[in-house]
C-alpha positions in Angstrom: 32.8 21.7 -7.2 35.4 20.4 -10.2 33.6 19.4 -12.7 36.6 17.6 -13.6 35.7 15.1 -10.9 32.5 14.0 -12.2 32.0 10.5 -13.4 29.1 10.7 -16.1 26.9 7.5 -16.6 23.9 7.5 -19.0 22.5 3.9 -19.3 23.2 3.6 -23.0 20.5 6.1 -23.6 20.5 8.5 -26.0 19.4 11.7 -24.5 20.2 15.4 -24.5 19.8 16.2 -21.2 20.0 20.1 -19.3 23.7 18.6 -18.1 25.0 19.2 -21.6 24.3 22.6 -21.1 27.3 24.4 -19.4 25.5 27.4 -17.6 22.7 24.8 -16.4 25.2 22.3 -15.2 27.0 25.7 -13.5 24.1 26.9 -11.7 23.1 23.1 -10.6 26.2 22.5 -8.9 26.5 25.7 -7.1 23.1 25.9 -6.1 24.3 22.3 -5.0 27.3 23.8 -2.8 25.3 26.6 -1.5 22.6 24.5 -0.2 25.4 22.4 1.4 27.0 25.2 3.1 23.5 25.8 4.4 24.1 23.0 6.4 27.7 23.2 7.5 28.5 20.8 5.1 31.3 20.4 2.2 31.3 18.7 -1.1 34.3 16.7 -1.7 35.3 13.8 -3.5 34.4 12.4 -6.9 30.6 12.7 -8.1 28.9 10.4 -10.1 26.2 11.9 -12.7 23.4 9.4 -13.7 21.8 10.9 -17.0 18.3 9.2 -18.1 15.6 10.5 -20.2 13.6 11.2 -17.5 16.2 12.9 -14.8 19.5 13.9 -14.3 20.9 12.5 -11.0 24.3 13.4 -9.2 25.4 11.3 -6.5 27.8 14.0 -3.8 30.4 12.9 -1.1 30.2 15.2 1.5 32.4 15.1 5.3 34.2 12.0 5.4 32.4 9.1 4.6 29.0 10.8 3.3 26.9 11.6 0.2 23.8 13.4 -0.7 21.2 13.1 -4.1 20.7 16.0 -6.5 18.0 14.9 -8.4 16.5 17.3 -11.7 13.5 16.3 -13.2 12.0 17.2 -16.6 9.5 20.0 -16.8 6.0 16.9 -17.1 7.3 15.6 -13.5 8.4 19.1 -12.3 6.1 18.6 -9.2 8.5 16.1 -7.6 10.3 18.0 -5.7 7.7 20.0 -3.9 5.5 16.6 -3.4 8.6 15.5 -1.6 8.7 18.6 0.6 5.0 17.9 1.3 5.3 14.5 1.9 8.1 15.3 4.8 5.4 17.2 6.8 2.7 14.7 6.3 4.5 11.3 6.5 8.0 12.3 7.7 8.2 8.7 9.1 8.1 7.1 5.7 10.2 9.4 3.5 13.4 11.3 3.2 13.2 14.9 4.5 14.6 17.4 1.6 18.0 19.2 2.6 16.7 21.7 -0.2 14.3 22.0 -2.9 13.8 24.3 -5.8 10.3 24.3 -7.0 10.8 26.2 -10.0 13.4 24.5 -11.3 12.3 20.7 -10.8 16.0 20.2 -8.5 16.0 18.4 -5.1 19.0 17.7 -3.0 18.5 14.9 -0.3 20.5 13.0 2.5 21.6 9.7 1.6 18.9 6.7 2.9 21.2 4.1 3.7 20.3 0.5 2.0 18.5 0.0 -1.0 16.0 -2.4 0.0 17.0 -4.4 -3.4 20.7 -4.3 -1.8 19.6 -6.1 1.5 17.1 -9.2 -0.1 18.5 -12.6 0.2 17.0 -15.9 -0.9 16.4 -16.2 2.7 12.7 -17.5 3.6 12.7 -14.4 6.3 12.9 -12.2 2.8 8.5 -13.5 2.9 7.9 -11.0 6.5 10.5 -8.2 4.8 8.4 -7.5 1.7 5.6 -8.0 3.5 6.5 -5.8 6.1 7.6 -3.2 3.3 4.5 -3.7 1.4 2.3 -3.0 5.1 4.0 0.3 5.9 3.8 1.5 2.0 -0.1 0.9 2.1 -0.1 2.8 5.5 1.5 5.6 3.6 -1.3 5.4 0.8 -3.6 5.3 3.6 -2.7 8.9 5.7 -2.0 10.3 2.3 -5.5 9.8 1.0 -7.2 13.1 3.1 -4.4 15.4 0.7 -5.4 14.3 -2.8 -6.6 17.7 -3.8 -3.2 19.2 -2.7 -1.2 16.8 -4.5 -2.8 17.5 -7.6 -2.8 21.4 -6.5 0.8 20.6 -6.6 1.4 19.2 -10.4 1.1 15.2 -9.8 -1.1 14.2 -12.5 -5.1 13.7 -11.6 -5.4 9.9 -12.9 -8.0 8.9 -11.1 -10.6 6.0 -12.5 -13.2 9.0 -13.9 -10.4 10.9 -15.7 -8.1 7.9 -16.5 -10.2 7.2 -19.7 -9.6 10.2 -21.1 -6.1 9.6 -20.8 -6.5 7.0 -22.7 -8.0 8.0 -25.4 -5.3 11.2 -25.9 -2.4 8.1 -26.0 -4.1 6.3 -28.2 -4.6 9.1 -30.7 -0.7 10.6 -29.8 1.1 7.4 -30.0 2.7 7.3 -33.3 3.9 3.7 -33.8 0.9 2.0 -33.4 -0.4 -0.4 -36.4 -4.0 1.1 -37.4 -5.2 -2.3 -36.6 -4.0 -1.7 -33.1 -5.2 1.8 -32.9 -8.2 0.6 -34.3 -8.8 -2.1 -31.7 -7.6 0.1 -29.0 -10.4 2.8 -29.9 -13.0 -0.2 -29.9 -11.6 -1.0 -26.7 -12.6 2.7 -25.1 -16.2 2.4 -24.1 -15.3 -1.6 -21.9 -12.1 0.5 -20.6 -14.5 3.5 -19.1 -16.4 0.8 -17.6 -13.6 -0.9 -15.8 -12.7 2.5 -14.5 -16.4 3.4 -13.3 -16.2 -0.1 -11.3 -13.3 0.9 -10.2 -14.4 4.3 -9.2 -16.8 2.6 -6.9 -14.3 0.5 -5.5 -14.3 1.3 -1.2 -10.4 2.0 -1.3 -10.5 6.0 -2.0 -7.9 7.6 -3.8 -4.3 8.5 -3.1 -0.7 8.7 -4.4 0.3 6.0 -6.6 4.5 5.8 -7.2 3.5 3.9 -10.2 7.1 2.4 -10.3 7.5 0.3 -7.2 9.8 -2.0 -6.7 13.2 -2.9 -4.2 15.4 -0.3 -5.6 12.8 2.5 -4.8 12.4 1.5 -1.0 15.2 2.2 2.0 15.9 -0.5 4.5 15.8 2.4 7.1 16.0 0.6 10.8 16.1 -2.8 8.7 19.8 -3.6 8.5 21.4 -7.0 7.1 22.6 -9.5 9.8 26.0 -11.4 9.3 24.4 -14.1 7.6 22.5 -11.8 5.1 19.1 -11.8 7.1 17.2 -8.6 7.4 16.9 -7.7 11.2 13.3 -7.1 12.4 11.9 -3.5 13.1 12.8 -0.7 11.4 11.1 1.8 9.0 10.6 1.6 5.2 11.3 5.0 3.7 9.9 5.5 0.0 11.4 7.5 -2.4 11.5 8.6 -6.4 7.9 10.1 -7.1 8.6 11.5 -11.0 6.7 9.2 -11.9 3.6 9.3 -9.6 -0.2 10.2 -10.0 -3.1 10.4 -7.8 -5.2 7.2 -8.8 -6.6 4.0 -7.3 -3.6 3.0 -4.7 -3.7 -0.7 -5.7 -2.1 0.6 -9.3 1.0 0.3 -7.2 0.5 -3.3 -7.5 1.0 -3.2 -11.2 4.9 -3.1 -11.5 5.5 -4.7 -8.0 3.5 -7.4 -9.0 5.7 -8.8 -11.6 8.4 -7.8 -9.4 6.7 -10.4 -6.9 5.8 -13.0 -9.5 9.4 -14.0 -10.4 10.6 -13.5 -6.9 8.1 -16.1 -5.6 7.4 -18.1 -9.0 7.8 -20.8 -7.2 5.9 -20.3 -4.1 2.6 -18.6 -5.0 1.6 -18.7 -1.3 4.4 -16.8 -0.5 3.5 -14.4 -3.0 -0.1 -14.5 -1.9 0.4 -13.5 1.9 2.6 -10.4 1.0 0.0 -8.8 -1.3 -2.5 -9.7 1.4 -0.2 -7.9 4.1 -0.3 -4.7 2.0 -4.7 -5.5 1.4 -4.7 -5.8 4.9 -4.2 -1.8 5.4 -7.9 -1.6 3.2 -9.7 -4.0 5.5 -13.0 -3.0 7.1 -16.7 -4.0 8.2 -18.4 -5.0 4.7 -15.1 -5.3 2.9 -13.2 -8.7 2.7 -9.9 -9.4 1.1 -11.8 -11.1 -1.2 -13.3 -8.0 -2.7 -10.1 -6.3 -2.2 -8.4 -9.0 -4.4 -11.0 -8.2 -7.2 -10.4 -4.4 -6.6 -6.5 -5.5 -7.6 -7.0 -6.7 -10.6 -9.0 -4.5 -12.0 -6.7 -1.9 -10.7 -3.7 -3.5 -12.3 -5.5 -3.8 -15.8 -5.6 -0.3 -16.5 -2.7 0.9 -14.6 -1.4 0.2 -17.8 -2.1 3.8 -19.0 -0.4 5.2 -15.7 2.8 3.5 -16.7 2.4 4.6 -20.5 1.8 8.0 -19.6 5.1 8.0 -17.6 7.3 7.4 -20.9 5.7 11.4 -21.7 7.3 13.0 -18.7 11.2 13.2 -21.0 13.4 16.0 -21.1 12.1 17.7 -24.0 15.8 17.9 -25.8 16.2 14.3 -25.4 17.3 12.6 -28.7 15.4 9.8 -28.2 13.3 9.4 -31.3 9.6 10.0 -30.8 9.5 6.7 -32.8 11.6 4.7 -29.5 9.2 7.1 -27.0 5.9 5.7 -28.3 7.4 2.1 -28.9 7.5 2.3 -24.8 4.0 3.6 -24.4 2.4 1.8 -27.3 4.2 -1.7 -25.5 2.0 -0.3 -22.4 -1.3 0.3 -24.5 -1.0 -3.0 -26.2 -1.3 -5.1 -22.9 -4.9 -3.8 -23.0 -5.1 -6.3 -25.9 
């Protein structure tokens, strides 16, 4: 592969990522080609490198008209790709299968998906039964997942769930530099009603599973969902669900944290809208003695200390990135502080 024919993008972050490192960014891209060749398949074409904090991903023409994902992640969301390995076997409907993976290393190499769902939402009122048929099949996913929790966390994806989540947040509280003591102060006062909320939610009736903790349109593919002429989804069609760096094993509606807000501008103004897709992803949790009216509650509580999920994410950087610590805990304090 010429590296000469790489396009590199970083965001306007400043990070040192394993890409600056010649032999690394060697051994990446022929690991890339041999797993290709695997395959019966040939790089070719210009490829596009995406360099964030958090992951170092190359986008690869292959054949004709093709392309495939290389994905590296940073050694605190390492377990990615073998989550996604294991998530092909369990739910291979809802995900991408892996062309290759390398455990030890934190690399994946996947197929291309087709449409960002992001890419395919209109204005359109049929855009109401696309999210909530997106939201429906992602709570199914939560749903079959929740008999492997053990095995996820076997597998590296952080153990967040409500008993342990307060003693995550104690450990940011006490790591996060930029705080004002009057904050930290208040946020330590704050411990003993944030333990409750996560005992109450502990006895929630929705068990545990895999949380992507950073859902929202441009982490979902259309699959069989395909834009008409007029810029309508089509009915049918799988939902595939991707980019798990950032996941734990928690309460599933913590999902509902980020997509939320994603929903509340989408439908600002049409809050019934809004309404009957969260309730098409509730729907999934339904059962005798539980109403979505105690699932509604369960969301909210959920939500209000998902906030620690999301902080904790902002601590899973390439360690050689030249981001300042001081710019790194500006991103989780602005989590911690929403508890306030």
């Amino acid at each position: 592969m010429d590296v000469n024919r790489i396009v590199v993008e970083t965001g306007g972050y400043r990070a040192v990522t394993p890409w600056e490192d010649e032999t690394w960014r060697g051994e990446a891209l022929d690991w890339i080609t041999a797993s290709l060749a695997r395959r019966g398949l040939v790089s070719g074409g210009q490829v596009w490198a995406r360099l964030r904090p958090w992951s170092v991903v190359l986008r690869v023409p292959v054949d004709e008209d093709g392309a495939v994902w290389f994905k590296a992640n940073p050694p605190r969301s390492a377990f990615e790709p073998a989550v996604m390995a294991a998530l092909s076997r369990w739910v291979p409907e809802r995900v991408l299968e892996p062309i290759a993976v390398d455990t030890a290393r934190g690399w994946s190499l996947l197929p291309d998906g087709g449409s960002l769902f992001a890419e395919v939402l209109t204005n359109d009122p049929e855009d109401v039964s696309a999210w909530a048929e997106m939201l429906r099949q992602y709570a199914l996913l939560q749903r079959e997942l929740e008999p492997h929790v053990d095995q996820l966390t076997g597998l590296g994806v952080p153990d967040f769930r409500p008993q342990r989540l307060a003693e995550r947040f104690l450990a940011l509280i006490e790591s996060t530099g930029v705080l004002r003591p009057q904050e930290r102060a208040a946020l330590r006062a704050l411990a003993p009603r944030f333990e409750e909320w996560c005992q109450q939610l502990a006895q929630s009736p929705v068990g545990c599973s895999l949380d992507q903790s950073d859902l929202h349109p441009a982490s979902v593919l259309t699959g069989g969902r395909r834009p008409l002429g007029d810029g309508r989804l089509t009915g049918g069609g799988a939902y595939r669900f991707f980019d798990w760096g950032d996941a734990s094993v928690t309460h599933p509606f913590m999902s509902l944290l980020v997509l939320g807000r994603v929903l509340g501008e989408r439908f600002d103004q049409d809050q019934s809208a809004r309404a009957r897709v969260l309730d098409a992803y509730l729907d999934a949790w339904v059962a005798p003695g539980t109403g979505l009216a105690e699932l509604r509650s369960s969301v909210e509580l959920a939500c209000r200390v998902a906030v620690v999920c999301r902080a904790d994410t902002w601590d899973r950087v390439f360690p050689t990135m030249l981001l300042t610590t001081a710019d790194r805990d500006a991103h989780i304090a602005r989590w911690l502080r929403e508890l306030l």
